[in-house]
OpenMM code with the backbone's topology and positions (N, CA, C; nanometers):
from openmm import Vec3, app, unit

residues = "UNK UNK UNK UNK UNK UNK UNK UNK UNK UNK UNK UNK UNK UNK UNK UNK UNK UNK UNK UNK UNK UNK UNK UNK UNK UNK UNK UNK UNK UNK UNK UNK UNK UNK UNK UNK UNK UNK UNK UNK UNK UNK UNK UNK UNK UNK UNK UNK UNK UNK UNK UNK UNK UNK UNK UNK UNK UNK UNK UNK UNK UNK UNK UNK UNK UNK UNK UNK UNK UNK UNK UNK UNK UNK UNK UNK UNK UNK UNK UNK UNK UNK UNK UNK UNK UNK UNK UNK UNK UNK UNK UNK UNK UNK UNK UNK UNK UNK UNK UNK UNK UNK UNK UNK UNK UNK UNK UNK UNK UNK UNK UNK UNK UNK UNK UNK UNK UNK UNK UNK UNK UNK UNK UNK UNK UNK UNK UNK UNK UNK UNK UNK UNK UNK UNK UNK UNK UNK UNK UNK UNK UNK UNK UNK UNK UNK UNK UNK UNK UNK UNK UNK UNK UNK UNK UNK UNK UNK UNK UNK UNK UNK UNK UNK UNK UNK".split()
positions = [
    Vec3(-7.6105, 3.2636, 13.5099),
    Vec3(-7.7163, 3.3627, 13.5205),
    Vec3(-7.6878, 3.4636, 13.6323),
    Vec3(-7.6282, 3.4182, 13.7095),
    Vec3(-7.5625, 3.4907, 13.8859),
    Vec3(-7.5361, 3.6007, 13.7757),
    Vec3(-7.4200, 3.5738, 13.7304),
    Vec3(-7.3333, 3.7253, 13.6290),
    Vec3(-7.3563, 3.8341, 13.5534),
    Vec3(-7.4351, 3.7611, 13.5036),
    Vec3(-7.5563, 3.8241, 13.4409),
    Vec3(-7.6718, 3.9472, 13.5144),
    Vec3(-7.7292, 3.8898, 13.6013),
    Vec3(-7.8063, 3.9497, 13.7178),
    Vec3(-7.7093, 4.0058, 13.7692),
    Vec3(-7.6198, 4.0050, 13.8048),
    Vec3(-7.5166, 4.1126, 13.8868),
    Vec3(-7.4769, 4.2115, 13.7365),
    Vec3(-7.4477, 4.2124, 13.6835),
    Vec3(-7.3715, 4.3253, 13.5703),
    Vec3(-7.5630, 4.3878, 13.5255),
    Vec3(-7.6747, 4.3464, 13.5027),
    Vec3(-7.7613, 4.3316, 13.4787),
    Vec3(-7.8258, 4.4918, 13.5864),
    Vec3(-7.8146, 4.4276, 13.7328),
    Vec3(-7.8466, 4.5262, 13.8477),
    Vec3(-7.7362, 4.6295, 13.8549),
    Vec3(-7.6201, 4.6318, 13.7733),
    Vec3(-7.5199, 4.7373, 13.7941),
    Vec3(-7.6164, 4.8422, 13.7144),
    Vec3(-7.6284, 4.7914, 13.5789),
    Vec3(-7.6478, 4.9093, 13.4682),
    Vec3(-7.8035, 4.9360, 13.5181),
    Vec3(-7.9307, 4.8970, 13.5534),
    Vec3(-8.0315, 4.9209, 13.6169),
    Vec3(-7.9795, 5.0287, 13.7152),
    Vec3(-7.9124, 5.0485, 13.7926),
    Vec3(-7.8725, 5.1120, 13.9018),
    Vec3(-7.8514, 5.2488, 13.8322),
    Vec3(-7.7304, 5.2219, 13.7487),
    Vec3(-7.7169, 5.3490, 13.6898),
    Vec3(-7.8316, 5.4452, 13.6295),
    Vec3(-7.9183, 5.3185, 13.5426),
    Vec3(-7.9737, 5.4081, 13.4877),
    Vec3(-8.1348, 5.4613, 13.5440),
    Vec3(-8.1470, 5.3987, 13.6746),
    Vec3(-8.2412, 5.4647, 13.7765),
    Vec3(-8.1975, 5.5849, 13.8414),
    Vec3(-8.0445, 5.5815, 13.8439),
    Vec3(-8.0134, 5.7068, 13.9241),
    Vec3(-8.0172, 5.8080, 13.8141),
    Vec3(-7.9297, 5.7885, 13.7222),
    Vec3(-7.9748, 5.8432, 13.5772),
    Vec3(-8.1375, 5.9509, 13.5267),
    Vec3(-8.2071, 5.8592, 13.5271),
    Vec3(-8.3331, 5.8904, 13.5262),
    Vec3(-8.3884, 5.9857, 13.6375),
    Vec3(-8.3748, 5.9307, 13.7806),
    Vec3(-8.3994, 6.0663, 13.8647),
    Vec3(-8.3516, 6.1650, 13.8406),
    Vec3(-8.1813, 6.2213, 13.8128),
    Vec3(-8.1508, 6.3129, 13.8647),
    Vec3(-8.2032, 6.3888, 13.6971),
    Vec3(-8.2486, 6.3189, 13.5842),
    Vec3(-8.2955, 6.3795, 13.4625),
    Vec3(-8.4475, 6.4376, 13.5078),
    Vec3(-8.4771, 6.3827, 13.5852),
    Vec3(-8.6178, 6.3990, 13.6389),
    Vec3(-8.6379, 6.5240, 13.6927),
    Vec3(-8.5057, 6.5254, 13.8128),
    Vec3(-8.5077, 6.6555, 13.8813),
    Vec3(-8.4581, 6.7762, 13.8361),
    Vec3(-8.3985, 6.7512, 13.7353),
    Vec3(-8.3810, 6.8493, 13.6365),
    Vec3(-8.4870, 6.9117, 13.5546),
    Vec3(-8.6006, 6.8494, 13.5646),
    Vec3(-8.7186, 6.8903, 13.4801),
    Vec3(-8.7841, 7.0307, 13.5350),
    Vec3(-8.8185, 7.1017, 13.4440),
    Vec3(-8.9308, 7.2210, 13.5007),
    Vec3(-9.0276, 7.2462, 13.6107),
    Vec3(-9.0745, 7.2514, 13.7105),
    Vec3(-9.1841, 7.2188, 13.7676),
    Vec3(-9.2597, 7.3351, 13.7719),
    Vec3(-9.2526, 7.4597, 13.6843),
    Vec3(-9.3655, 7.5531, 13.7023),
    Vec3(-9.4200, 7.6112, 13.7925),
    Vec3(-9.3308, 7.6306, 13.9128),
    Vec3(-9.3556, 7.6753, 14.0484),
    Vec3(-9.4457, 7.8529, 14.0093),
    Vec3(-9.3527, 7.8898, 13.9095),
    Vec3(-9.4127, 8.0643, 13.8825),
    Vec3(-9.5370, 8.0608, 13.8454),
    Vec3(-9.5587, 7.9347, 13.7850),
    Vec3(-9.7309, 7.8890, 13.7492),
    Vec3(-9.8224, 7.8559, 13.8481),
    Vec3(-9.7435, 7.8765, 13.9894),
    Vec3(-9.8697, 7.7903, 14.0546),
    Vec3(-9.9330, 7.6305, 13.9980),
    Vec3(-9.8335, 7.5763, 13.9476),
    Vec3(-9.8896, 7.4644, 13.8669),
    Vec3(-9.9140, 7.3161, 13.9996),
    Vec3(-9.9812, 7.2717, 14.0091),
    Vec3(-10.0264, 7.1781, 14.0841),
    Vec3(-9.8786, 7.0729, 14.0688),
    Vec3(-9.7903, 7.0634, 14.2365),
    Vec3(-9.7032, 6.9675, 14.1800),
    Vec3(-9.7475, 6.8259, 14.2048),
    Vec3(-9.8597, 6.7778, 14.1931),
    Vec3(-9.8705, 6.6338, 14.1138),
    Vec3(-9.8524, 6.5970, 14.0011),
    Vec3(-9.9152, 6.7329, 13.9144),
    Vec3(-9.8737, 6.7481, 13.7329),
    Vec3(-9.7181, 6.7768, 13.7184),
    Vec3(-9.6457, 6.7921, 13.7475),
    Vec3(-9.5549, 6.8540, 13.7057),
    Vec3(-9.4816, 6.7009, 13.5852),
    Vec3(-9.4137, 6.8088, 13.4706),
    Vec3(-9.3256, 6.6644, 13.3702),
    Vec3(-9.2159, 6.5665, 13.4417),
    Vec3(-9.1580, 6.6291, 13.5449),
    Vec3(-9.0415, 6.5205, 13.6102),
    Vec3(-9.1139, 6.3802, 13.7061),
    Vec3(-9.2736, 6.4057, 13.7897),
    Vec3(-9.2773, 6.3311, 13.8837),
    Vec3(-9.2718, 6.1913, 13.8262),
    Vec3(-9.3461, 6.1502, 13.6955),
    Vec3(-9.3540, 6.0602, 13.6379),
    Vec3(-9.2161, 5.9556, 13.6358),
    Vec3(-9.1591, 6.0082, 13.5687),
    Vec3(-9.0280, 5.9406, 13.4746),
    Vec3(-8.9775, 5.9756, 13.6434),
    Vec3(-8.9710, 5.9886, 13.7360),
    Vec3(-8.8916, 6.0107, 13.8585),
    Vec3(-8.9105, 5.9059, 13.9751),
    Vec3(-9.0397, 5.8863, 13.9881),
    Vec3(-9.1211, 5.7868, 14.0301),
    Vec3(-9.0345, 5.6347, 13.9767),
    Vec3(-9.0624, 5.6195, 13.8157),
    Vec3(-9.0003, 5.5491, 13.7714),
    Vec3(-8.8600, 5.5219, 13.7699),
    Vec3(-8.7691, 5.6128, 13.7934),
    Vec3(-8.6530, 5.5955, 13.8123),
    Vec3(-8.6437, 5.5410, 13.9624),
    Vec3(-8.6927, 5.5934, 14.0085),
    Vec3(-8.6964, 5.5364, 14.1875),
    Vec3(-8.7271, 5.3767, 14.1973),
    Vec3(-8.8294, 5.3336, 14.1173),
    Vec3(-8.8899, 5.1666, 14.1071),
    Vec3(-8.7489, 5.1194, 14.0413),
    Vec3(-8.6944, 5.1480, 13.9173),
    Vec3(-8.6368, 5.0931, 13.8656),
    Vec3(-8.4674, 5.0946, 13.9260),
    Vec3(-8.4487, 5.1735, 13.9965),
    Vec3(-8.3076, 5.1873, 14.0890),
    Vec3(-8.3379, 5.0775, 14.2086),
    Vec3(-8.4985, 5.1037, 14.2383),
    Vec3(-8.4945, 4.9829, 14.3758),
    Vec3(-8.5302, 4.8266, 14.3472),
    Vec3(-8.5155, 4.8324, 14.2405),
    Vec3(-8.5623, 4.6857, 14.1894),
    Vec3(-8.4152, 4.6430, 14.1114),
    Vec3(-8.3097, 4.7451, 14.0609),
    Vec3(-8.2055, 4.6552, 13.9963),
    Vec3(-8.0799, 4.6279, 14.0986),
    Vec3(-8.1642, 4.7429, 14.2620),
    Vec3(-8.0544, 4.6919, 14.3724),
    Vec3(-8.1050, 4.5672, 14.4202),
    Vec3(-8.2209, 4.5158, 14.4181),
    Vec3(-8.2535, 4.3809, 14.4843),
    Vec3(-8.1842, 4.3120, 14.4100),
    Vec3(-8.1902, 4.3078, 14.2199),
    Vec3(-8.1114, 4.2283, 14.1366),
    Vec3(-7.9429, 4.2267, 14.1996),
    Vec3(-7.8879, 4.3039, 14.1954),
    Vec3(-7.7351, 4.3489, 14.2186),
    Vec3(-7.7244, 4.2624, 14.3602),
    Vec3(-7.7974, 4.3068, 14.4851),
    Vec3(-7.8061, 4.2077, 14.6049),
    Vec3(-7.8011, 4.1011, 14.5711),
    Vec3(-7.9097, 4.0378, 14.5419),
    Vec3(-7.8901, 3.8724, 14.4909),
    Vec3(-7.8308, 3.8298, 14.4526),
    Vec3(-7.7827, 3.9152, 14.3065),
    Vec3(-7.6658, 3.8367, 14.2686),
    Vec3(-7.5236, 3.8329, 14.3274),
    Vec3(-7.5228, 3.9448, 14.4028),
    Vec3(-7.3829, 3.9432, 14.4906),
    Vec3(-7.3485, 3.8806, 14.5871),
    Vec3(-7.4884, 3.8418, 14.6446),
    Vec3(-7.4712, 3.7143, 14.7720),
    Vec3(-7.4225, 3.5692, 14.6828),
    Vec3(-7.4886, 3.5716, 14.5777),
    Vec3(-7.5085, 3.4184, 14.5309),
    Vec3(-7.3443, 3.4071, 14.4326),
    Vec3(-7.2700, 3.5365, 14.4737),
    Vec3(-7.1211, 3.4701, 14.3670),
    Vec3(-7.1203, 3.5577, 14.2293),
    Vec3(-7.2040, 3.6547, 14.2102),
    Vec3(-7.1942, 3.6946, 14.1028),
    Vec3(-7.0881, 3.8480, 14.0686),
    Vec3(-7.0303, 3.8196, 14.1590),
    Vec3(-6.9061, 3.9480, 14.1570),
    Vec3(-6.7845, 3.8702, 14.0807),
    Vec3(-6.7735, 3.7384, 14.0613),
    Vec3(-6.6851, 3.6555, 14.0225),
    Vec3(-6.7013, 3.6828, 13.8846),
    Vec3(-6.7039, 3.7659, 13.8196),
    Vec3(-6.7541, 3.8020, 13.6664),
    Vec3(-6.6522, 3.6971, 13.5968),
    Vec3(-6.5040, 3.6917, 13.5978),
    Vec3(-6.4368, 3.6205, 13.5157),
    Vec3(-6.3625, 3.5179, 13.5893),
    Vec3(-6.4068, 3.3617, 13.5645),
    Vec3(-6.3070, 3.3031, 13.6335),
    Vec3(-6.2503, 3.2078, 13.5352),
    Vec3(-6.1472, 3.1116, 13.5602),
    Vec3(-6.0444, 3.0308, 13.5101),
    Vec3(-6.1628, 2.8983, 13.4146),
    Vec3(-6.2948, 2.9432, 13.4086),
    Vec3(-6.3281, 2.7766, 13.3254),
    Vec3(-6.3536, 2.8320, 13.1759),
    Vec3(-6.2998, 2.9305, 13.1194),
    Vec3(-6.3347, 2.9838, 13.0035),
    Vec3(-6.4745, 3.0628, 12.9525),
    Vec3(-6.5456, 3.0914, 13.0638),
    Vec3(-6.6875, 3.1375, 13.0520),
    Vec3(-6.6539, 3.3002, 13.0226),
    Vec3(-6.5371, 3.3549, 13.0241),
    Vec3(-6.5112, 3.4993, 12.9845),
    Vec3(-6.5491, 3.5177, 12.8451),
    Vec3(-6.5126, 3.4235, 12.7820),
    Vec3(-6.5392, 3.5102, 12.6235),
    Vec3(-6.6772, 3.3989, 12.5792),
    Vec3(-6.7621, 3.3806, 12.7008),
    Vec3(-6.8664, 3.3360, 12.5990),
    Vec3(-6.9944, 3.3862, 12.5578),
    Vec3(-6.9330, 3.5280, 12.6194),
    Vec3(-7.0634, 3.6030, 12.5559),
    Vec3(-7.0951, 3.6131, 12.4014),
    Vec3(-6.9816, 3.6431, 12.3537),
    Vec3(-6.9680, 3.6093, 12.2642),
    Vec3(-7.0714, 3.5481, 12.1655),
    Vec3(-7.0452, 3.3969, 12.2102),
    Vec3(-7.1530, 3.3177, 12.1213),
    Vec3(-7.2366, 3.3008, 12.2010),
    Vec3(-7.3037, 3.3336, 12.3118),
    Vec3(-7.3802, 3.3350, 12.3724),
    Vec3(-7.5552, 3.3948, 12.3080),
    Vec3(-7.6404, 3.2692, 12.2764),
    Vec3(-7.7294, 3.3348, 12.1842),
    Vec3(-7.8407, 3.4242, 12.2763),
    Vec3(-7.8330, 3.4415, 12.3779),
    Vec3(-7.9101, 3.5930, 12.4566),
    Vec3(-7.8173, 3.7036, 12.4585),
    Vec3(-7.7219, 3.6442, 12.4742),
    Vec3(-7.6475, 3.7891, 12.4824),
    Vec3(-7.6207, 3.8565, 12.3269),
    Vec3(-7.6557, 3.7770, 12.2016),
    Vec3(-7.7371, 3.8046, 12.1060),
    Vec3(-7.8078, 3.9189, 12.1217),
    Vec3(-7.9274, 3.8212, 12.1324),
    Vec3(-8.0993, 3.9225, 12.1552),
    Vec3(-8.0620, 4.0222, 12.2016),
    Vec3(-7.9560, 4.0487, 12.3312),
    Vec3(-8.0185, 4.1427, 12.3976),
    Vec3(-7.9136, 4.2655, 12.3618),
    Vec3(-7.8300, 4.2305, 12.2521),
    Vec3(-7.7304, 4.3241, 12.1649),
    Vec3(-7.8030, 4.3607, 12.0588),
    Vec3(-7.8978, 4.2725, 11.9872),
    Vec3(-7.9816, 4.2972, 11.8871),
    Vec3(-8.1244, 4.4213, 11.9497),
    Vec3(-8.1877, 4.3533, 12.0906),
    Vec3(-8.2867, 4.4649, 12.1210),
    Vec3(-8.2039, 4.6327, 12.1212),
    Vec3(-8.0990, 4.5915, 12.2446),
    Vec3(-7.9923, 4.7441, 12.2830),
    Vec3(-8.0180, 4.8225, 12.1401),
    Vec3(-7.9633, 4.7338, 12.0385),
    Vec3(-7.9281, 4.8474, 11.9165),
    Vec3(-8.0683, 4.8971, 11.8471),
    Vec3(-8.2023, 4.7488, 11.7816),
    Vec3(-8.3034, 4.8061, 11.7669),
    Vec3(-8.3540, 4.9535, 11.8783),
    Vec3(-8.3338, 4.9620, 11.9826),
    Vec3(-8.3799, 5.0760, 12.0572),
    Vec3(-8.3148, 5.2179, 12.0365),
    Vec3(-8.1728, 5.2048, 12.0424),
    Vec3(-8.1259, 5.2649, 11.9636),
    Vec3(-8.1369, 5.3461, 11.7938),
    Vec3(-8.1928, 5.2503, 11.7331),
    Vec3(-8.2188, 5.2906, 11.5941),
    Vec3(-8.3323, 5.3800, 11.6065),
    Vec3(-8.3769, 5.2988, 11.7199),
    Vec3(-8.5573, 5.3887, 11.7153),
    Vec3(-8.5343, 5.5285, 11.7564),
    Vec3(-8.4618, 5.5788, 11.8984),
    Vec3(-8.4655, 5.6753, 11.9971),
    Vec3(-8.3842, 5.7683, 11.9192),
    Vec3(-8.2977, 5.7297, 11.8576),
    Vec3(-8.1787, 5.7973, 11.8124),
    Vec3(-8.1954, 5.8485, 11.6310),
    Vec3(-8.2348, 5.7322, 11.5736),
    Vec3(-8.2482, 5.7571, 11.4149),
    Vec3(-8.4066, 5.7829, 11.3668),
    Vec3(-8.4833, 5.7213, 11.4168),
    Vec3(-8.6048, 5.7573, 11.3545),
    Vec3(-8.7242, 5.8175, 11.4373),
    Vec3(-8.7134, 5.8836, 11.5585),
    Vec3(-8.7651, 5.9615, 11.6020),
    Vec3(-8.7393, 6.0748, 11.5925),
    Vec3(-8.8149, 6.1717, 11.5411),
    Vec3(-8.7580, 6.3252, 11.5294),
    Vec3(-8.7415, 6.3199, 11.3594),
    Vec3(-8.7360, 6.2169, 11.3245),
    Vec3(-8.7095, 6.2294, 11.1847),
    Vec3(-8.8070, 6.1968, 11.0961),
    Vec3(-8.8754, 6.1100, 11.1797),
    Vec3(-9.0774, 6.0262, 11.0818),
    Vec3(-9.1535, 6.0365, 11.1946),
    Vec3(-9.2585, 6.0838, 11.1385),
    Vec3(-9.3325, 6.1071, 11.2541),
    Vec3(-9.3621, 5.9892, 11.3291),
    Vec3(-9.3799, 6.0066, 11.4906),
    Vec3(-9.3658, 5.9281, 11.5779),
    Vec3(-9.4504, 5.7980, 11.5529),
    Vec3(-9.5753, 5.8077, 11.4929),
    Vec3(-9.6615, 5.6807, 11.4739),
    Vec3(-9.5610, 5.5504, 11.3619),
    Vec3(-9.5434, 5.6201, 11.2586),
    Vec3(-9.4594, 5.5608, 11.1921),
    Vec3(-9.3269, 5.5510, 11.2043),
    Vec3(-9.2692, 5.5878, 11.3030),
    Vec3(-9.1400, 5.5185, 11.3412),
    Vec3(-9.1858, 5.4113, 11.4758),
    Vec3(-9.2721, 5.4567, 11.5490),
    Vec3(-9.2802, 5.3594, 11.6588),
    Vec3(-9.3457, 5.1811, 11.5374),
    Vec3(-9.4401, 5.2335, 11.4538),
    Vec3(-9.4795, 5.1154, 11.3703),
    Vec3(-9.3713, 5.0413, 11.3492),
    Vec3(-9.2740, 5.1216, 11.2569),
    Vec3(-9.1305, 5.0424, 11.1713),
    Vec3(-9.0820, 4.9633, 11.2912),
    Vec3(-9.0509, 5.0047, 11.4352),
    Vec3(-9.0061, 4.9491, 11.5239),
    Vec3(-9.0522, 4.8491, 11.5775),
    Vec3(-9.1618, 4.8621, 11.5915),
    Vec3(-9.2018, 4.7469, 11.7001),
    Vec3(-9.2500, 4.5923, 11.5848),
    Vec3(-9.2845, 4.6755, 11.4315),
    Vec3(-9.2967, 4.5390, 11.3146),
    Vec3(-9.1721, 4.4955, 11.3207),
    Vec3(-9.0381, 4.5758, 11.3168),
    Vec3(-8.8854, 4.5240, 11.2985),
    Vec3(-8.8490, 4.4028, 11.3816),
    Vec3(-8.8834, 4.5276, 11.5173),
    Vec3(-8.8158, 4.4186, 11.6429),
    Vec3(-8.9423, 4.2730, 11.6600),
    Vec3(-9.0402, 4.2517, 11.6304),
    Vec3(-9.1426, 4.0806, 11.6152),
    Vec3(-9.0778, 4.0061, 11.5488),
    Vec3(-9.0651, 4.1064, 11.3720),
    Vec3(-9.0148, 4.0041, 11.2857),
    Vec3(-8.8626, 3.9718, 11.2911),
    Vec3(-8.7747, 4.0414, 11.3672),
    Vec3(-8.6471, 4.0071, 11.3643),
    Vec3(-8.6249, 3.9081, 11.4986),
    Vec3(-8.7058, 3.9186, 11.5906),
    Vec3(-8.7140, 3.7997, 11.7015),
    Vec3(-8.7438, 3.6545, 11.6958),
    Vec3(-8.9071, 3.7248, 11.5967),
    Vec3(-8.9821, 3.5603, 11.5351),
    Vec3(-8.9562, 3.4904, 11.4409),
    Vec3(-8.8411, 3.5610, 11.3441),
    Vec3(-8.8092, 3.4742, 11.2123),
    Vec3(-8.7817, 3.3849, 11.2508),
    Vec3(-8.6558, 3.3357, 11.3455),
    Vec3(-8.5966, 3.2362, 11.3468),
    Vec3(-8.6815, 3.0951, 11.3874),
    Vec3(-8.7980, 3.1355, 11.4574),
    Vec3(-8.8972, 3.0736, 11.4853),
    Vec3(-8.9415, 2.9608, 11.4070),
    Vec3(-8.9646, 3.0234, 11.2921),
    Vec3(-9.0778, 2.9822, 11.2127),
    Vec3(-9.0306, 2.8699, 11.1216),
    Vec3(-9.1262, 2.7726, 11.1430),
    Vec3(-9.0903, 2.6556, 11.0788),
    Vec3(-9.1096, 2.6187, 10.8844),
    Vec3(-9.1447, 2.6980, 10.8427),
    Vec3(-9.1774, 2.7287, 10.7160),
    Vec3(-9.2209, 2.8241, 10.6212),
    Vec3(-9.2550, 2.8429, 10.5002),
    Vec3(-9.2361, 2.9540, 10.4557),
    Vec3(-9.3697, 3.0612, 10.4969),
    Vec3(-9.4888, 2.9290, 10.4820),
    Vec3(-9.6383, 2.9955, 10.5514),
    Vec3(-9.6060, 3.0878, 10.6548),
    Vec3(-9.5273, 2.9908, 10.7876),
    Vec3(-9.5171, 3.0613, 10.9092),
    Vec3(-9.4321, 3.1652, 10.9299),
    Vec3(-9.3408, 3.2071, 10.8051),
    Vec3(-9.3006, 3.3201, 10.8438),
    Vec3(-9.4119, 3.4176, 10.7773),
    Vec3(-9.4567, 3.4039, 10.6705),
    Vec3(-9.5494, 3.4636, 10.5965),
    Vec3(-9.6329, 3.5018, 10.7149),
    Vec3(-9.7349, 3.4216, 10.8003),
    Vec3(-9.7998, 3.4587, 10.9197),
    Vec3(-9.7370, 3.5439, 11.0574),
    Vec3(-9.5737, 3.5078, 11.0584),
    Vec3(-9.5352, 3.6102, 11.1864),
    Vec3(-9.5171, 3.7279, 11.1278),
    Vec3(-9.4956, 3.7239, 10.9860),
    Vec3(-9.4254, 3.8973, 10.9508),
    Vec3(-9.5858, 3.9664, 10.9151),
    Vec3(-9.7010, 3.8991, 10.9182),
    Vec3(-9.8246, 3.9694, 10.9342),
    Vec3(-9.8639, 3.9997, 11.0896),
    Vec3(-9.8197, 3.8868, 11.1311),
    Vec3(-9.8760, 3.9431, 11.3106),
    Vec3(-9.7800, 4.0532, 11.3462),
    Vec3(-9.6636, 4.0782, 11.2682),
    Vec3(-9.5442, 4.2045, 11.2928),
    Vec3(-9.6329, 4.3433, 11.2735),
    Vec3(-9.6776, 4.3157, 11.1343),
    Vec3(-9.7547, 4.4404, 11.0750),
    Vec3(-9.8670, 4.5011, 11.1525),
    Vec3(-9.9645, 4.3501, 11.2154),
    Vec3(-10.0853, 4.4448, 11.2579),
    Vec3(-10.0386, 4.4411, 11.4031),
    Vec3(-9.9906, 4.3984, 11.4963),
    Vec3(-9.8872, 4.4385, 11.6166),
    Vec3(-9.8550, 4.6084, 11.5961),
    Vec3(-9.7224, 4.6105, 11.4785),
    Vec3(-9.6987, 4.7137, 11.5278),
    Vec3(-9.7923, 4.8476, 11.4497),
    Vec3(-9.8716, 4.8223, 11.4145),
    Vec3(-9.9969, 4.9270, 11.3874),
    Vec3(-10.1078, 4.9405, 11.5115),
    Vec3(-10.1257, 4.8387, 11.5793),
    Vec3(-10.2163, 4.8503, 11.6850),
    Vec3(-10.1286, 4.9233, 11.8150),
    Vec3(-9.9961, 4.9343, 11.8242),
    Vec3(-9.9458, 4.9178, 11.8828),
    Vec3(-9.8978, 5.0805, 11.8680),
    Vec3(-9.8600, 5.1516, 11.7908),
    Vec3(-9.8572, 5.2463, 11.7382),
    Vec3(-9.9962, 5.3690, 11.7404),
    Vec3(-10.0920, 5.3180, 11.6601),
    Vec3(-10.2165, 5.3355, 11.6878),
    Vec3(-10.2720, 5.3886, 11.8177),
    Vec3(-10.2302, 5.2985, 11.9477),
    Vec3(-10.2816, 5.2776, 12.1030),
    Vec3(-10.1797, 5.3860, 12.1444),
    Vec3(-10.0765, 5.4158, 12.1386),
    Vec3(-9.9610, 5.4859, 12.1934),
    Vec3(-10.0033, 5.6007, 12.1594),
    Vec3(-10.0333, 5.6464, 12.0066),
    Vec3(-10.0106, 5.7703, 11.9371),
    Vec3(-10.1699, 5.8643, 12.0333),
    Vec3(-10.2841, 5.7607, 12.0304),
    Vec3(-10.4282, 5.7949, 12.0693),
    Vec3(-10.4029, 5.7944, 12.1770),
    Vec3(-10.3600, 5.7318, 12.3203),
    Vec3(-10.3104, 5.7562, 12.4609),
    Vec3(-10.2391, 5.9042, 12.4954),
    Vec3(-10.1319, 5.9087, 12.3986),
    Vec3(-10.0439, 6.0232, 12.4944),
    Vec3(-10.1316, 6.1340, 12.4190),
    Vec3(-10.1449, 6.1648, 12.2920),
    Vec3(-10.2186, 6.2949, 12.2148),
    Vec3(-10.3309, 6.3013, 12.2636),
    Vec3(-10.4620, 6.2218, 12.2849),
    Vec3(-10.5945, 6.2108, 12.2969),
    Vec3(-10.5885, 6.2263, 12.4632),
    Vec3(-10.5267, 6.1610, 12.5706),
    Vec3(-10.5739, 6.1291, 12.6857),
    Vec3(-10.4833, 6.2105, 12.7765),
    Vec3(-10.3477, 6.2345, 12.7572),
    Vec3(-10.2209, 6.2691, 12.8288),
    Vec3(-10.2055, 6.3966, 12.7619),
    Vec3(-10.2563, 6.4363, 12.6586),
    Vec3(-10.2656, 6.5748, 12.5983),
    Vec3(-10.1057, 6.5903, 12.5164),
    Vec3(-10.0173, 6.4839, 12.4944),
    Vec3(-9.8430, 6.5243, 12.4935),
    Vec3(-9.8978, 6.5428, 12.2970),
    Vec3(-9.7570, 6.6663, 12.3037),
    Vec3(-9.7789, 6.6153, 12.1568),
    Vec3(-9.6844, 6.5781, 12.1410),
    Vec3(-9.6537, 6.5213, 12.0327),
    Vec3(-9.5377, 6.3848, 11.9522),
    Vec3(-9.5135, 6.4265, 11.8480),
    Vec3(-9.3730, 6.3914, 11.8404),
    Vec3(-9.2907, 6.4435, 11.7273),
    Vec3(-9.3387, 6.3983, 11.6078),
] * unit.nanometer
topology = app.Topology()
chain = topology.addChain("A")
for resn in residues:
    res = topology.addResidue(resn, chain)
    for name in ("N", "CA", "C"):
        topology.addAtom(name, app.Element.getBySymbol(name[0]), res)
């Protein structure tokens, strides 16, 4: 897990610094007189800042505790491989991917965030399920999940945050 948490706090790192300097790249409407508390970068900038200082505590820890040793002599190099998280978390990477990349911009946002978030339950919880009922019951808790879920997002940013969505 050391290895993990260390390669884990590398890519966090990056992609906090990532995120700021996308941040500071944002508009701030100075010719507007626009109030800079509103401005579009502070948000996602803020956040890049939490998330850069939280994957250096990860990266710390794991570097005290041995986790720079990424490959050593007991064969643990290629076991990511069959490693069933490092699975999941090749399976989430790409579901996010499908979403950000293929079906946003292309279906409107309620119904691609739906397809996504029903995809990614039922492709987590299948394996779960001990029979045919219980998958029958997780691929329904998929459906009304990712409709409530969709639903809450679409009415938050349009209704409350004013954003409009693709």
């Amino acid at each position: 897990m050391v290895k993990a948490d260390f390669v884990t706090g590398l890519v966090l790192i990056a992609l906090g610094i990532a995120i700021v300097v996308a941040s500071a790249a944002m508009p701030r409407f100075e010719e507007l007189q626009v109030n800079p508390y509103t401005v579009p970068g502070l948000v996602p900038g803020v956040l890049g800042v939490v998330i850069l200082i939280l994957g250096g505590v990860l990266f710390g820890r794991a570097a005290r505790a041995g986790g720079w040793r990424l490959a050593e002599r007991t064969g643990q190099a290629t076991r990511w491989r069959t490693d069933p998280g490092m699975r999941r978390v090749l399976l989430s990477v790409a579901l996010c991917l499908l979403y950000a990349a293929g079906l946003l911009g292309r279906l409107p946002f309620w119904l691609a965030t739906f397809l996504f978030v029903a995809a990614f339950v039922v492709l987590f919880e299948w394996p779960l399920a001990a029979d045919r009922s219980d998958h029958l019951r997780r691929v329904l808790f998929a459906i009304v999940l990712g409709a409530a879920i969709s639903a809450a997002t679409s009415l938050v940013f349009q209704e409350i945050f004013l954003v409009r969505l693709p």
